[in-house]
MMTF fields as JSON, N, C-alpha, C and O atoms, coordinates in Angstrom:
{
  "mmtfVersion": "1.0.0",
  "mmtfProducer": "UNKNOWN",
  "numBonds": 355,
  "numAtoms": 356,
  "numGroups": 89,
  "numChains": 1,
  "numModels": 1,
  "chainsPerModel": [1],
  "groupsPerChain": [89],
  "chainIdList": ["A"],
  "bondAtomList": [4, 2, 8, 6, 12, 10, 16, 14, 20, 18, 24, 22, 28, 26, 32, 30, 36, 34, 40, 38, 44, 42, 48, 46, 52, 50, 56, 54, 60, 58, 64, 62, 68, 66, 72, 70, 76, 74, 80, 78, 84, 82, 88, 86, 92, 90, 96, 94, 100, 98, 104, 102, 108, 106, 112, 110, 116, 114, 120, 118, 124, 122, 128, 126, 132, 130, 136, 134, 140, 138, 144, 142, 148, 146, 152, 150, 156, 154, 160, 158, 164, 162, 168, 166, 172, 170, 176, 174, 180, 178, 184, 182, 188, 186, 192, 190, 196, 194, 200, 198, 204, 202, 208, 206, 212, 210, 216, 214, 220, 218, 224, 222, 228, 226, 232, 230, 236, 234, 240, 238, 244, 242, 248, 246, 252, 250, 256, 254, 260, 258, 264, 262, 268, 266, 272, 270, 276, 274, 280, 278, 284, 282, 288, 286, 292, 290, 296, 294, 300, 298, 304, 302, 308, 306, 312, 310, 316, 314, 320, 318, 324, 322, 328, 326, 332, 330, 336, 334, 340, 338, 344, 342, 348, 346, 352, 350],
  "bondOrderList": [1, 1, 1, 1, 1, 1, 1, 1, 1, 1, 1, 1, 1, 1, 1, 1, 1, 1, 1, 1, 1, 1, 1, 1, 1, 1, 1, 1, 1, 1, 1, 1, 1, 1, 1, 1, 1, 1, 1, 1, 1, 1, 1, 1, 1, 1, 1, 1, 1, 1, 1, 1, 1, 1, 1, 1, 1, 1, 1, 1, 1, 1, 1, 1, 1, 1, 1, 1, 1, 1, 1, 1, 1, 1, 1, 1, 1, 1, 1, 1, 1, 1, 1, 1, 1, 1, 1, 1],
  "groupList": [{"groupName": "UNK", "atomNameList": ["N", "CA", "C", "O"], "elementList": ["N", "C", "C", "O"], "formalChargeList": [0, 0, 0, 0], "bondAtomList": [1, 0, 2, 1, 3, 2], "bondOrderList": [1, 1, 2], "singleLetterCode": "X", "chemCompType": "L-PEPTIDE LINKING"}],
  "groupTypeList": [0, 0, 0, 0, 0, 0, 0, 0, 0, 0, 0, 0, 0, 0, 0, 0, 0, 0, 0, 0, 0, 0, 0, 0, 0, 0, 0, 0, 0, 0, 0, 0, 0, 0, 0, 0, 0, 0, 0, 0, 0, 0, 0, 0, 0, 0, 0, 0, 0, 0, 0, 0, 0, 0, 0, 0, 0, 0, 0, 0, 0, 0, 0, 0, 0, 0, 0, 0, 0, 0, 0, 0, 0, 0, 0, 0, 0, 0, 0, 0, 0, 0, 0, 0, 0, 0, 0, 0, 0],
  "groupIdList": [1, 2, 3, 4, 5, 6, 7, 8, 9, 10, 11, 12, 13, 14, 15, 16, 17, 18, 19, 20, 21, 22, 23, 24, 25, 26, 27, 28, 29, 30, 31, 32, 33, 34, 35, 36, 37, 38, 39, 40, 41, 42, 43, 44, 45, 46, 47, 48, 49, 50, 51, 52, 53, 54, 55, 56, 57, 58, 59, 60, 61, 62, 63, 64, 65, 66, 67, 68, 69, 70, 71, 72, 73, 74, 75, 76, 77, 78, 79, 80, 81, 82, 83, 84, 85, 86, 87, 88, 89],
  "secStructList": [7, 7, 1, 1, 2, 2, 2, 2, 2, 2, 2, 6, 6, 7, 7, 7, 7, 7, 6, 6, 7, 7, 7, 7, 1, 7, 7, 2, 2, 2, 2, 2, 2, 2, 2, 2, 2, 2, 2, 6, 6, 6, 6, 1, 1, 1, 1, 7, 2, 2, 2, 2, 2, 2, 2, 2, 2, 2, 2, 2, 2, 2, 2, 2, 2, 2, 2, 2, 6, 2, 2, 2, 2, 6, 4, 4, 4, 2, 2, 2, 2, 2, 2, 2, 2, 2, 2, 2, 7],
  "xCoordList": [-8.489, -8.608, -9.339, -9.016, -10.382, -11.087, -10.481, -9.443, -10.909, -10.23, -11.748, -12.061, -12.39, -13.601, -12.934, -12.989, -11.944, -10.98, -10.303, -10.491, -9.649, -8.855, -9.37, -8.776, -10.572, -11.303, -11.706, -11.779, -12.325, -12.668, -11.196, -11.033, -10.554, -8.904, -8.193, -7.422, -8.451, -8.179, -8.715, -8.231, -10.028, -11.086, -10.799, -10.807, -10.577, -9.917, -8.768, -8.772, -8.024, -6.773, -6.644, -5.718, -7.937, -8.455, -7.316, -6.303, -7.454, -5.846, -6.42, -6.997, -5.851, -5.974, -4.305, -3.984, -3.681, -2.633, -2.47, -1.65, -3.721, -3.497, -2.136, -1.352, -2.09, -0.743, -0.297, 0.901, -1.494, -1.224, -1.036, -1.279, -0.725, -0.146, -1.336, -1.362, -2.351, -3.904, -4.141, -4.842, -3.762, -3.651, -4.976, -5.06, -6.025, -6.938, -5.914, -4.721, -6.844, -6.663, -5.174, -4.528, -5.051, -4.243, -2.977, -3.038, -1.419, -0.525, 0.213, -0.239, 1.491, 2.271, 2.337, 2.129, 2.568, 3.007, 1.636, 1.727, 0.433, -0.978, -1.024, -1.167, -0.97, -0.48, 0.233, -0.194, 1.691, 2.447, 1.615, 1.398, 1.075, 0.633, -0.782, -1.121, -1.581, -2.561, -1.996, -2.648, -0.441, -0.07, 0.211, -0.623, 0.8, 0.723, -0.253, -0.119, -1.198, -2.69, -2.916, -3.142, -2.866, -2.657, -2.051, -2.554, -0.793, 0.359, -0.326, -0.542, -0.711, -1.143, -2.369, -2.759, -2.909, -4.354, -3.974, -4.616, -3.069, -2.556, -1.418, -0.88, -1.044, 0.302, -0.81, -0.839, -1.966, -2.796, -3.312, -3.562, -3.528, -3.599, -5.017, -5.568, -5.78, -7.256, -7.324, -8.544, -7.147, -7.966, -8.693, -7.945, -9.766, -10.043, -10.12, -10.305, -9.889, -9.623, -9.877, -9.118, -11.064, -11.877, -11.225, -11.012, -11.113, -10.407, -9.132, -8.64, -8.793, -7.089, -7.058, -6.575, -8.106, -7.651, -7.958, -7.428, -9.13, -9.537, -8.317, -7.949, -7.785, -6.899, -5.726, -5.332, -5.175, -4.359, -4.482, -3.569, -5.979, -5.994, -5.884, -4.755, -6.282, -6.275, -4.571, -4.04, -3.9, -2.602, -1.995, -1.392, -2.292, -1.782, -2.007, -1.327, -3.439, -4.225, -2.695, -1.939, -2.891, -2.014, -0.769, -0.364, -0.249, 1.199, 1.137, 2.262, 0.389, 0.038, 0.457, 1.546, -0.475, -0.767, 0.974, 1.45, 1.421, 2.399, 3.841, 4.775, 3.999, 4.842, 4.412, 5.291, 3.318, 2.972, 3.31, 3.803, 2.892, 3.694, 4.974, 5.551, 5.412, 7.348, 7.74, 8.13, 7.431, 7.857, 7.307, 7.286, 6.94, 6.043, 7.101, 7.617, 7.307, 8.212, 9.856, 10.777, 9.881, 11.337, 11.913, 12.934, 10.377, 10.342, 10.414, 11.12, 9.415, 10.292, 10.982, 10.4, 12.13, 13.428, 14.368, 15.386, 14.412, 15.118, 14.797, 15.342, 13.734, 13.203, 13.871, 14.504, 13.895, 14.705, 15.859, 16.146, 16.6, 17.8, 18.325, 19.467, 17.413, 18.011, 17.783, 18.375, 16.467, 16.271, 17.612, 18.163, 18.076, 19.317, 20.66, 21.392, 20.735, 21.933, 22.083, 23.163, 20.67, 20.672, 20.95, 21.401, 20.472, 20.795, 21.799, 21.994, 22.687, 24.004, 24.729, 25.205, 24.901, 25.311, 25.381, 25.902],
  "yCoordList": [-3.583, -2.86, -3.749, -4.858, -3.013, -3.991, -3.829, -3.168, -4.287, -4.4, -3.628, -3.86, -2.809, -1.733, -0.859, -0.183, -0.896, 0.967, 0.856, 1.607, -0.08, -0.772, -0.716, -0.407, -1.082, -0.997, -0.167, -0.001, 1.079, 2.48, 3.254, 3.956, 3.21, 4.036, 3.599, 4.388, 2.181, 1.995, 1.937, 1.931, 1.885, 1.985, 3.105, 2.818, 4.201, 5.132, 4.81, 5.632, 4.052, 3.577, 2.375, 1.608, 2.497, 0.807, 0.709, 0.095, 1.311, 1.495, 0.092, -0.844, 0.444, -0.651, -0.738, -1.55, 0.156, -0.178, -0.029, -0.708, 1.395, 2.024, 2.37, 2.842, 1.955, 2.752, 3.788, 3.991, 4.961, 6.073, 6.758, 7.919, 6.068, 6.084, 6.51, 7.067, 6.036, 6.286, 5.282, 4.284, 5.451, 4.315, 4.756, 4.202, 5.87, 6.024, 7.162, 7.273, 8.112, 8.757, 9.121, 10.153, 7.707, 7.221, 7.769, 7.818, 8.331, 8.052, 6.921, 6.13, 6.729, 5.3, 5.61, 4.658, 6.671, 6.703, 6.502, 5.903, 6.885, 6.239, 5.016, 4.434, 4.349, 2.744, 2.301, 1.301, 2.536, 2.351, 1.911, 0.823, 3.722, 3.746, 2.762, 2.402, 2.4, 1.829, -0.098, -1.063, -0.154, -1.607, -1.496, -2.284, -1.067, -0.492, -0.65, -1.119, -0.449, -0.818, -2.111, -2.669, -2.759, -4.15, -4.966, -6.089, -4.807, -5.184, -5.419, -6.545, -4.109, -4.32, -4.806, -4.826, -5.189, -5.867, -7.317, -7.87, -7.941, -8.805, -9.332, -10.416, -8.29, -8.875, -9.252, -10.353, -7.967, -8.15, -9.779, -10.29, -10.601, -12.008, -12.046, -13.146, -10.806, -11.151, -10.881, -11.042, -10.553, -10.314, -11.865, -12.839, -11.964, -13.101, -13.63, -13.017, -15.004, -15.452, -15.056, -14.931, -14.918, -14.411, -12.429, -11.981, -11.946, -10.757, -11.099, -10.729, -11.67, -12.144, -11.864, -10.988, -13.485, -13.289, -12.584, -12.537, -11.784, -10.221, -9.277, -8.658, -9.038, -8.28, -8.475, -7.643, -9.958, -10.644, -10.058, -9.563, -10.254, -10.424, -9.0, -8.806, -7.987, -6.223, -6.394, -5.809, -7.029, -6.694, -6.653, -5.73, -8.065, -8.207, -7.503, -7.394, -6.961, -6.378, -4.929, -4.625, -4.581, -3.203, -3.435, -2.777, -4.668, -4.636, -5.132, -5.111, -5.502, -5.416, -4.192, -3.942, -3.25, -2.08, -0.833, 0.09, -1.952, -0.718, -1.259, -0.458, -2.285, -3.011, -2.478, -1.982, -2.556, -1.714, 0.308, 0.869, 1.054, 1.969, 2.18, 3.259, 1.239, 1.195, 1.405, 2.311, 0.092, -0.346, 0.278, -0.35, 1.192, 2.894, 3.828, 4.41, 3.856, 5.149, 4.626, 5.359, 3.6, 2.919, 3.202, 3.699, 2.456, 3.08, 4.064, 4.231, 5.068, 6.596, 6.984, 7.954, 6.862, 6.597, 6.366, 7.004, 5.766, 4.888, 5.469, 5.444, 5.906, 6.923, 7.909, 8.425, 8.475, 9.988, 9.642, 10.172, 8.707, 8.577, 8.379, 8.657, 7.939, 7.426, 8.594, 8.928, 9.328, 10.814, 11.666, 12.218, 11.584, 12.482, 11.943, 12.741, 11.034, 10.284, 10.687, 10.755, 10.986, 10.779, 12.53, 13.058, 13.119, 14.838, 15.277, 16.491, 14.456, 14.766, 14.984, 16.094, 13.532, 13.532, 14.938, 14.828],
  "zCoordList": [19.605, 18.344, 17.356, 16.93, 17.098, 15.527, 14.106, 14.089, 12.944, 12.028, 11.13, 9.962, 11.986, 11.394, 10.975, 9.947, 12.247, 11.98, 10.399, 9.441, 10.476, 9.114, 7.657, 6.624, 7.86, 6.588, 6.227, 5.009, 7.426, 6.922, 6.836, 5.838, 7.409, 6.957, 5.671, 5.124, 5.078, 3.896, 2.672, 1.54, 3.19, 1.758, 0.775, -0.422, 1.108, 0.586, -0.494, -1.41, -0.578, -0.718, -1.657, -1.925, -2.065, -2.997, -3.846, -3.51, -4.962, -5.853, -6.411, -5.857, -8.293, -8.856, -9.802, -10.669, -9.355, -9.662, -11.135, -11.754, -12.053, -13.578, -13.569, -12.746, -14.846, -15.655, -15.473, -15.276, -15.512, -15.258, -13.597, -13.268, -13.057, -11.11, -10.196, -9.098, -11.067, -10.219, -8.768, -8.934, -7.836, -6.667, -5.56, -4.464, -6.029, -4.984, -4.459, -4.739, -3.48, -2.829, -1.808, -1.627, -1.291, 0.004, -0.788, -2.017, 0.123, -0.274, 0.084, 0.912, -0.542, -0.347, 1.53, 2.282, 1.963, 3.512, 4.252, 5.323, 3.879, 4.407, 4.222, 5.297, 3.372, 3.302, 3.778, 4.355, 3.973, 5.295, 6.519, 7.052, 6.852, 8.236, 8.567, 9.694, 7.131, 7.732, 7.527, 7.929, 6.689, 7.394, 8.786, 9.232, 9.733, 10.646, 11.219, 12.35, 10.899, 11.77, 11.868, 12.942, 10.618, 10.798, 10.972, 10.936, 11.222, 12.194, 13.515, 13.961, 14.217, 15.48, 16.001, 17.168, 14.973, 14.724, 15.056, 15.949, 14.476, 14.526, 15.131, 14.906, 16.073, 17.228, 18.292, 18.844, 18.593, 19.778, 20.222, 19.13, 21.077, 21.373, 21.771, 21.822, 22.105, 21.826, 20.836, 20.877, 19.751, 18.473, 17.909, 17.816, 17.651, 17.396, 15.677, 14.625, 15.997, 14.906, 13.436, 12.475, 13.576, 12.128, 11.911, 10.784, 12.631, 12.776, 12.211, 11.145, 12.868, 12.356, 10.843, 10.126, 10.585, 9.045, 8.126, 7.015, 8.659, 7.507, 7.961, 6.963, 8.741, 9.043, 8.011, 7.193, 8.257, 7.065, 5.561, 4.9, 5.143, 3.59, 3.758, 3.309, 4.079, 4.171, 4.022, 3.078, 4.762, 4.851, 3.614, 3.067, 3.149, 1.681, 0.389, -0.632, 0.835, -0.113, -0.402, -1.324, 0.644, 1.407, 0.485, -0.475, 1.122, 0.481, -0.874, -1.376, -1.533, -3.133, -3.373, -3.89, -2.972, -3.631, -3.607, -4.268, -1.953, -1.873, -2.769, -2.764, -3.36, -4.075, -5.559, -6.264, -5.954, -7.517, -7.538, -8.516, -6.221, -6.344, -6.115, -6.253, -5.789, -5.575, -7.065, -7.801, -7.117, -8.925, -10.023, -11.081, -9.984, -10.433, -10.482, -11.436, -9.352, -9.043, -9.429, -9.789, -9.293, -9.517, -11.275, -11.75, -12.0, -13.124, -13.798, -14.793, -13.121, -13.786, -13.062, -12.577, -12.506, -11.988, -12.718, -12.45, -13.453, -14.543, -16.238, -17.341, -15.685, -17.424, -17.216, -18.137, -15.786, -15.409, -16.115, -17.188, -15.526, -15.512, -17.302, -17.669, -18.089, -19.114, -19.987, -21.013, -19.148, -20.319, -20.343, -21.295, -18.586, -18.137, -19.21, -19.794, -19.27, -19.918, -21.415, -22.002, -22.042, -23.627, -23.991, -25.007, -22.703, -23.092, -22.746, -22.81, -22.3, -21.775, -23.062, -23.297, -24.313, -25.244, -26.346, -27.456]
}
């Protein structure tokens, strides 16, 4: 497996991580699935070196992006919750 597939399945998915929950196209579960790709990019024992480590930085790139929509959603989570609380009163 190359790490071609990787880059065209995630390019999509650039995400800069706006305020307003603009993350690119990809959802959080396409990001998942394309760490996933690079997981197995990187268990494989031919993949060669230089593969490896673009595979790597994609990874991180990945899990950047999927750690800023967590903590997105976690957030208005917590707005829910505090809007729910104040209309209760």
């Amino acid at each position: 497996m190359s790490t071609d597939g990787i880059n065209e399945n995630t390019a999509a998915q650039g995400g800069n991580g706006e305020e307003d929950g603009s993350f690119g196209s990809g959802t959080l579960e396409e990001t998942f699935a394309s760490l996933e790709e690079v997981l197995a990019v990187l268990e494989d024992p031919s993949t060669p070196l230089e593969a490896s480590f673009e595979a790597y930085q994609k990874g991180m790139q990945l899990l950047k992006e999927c750690e800023k929509r967590i903590d997105l959603v976690e957030k208005k989570v917590i707005l829910l919750g505090e809007e729910g609380e104040s209309g209760d009163l």
